[in-house]
C-alpha positions in Angstrom: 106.9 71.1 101.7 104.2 73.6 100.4 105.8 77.3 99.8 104.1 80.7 99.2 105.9 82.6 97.4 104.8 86.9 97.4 106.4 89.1 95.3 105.2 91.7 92.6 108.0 91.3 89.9 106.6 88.3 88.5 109.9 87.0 86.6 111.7 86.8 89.9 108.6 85.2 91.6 108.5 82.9 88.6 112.2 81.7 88.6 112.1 81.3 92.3 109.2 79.3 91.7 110.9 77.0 89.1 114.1 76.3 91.2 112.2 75.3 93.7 109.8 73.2 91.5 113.0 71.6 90.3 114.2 70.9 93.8 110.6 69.2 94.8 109.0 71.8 96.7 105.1 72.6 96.3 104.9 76.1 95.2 102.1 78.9 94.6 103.4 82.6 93.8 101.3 85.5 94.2 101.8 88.8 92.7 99.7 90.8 95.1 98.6 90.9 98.7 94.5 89.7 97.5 96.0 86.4 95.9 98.3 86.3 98.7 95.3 86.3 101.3 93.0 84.2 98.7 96.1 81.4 98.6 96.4 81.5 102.8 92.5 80.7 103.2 92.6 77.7 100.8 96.0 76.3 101.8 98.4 75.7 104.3 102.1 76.3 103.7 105.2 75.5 105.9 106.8 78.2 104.5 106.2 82.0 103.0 109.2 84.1 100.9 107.4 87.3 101.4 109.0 90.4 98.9 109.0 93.1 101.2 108.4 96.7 101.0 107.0 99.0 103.3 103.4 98.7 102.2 101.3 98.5 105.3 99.4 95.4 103.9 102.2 93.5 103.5 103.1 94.2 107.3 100.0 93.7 108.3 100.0 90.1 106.3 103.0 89.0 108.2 100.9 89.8 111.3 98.1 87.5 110.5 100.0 84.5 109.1 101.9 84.4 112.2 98.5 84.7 114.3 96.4 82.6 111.8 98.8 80.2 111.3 101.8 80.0 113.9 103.5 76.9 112.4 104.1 78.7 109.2 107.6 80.0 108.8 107.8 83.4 107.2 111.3 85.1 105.1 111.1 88.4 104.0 113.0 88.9 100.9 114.6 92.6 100.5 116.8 94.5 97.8 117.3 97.0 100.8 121.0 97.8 102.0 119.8 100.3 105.0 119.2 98.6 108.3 117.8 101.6 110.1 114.1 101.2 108.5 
């Protein structure tokens, strides 16, 4: 299984990229939404962990991985604790 992993604190992105490593998976990580999009048009991935915030790219991203390519499961990951945003 190929992952994507998205997230701008690059030590969390990097230890969720070696647990999963250890476990077998495939993974890239990207630190921003232009290596994000630049990893998407080279490869396909079964899955994306997407850090979230309320960037409009990174909305917009989830948008055209789930029209570009529909298979592809996406998890947004989120420190947030309010549910009303």
């Amino acid at each position: 299984m190929r992952i994507l992993i998205i997230e701008e604190e690059v030590s969390f992105g990097n230890k969720l990229s070696e647990v999963l490593v250890a476990d077998g998976y495939q993974v890239d990580v990207a630190e921003n939404i232009g290596d994000a999009k630049y990893y998407l048009d080279i490869r396909n991935y079964d899955l994306v962990l997407l850090g979230w915030s309320e960037e409009q790219a990174r909305i917009n991203l989830v948008t055209t991985i789930k029209k570009d390519a529909h298979k592809t499961s996406v998890i947004v990951l989120s420190e947030r604790t309010d549910k009303e945003k």
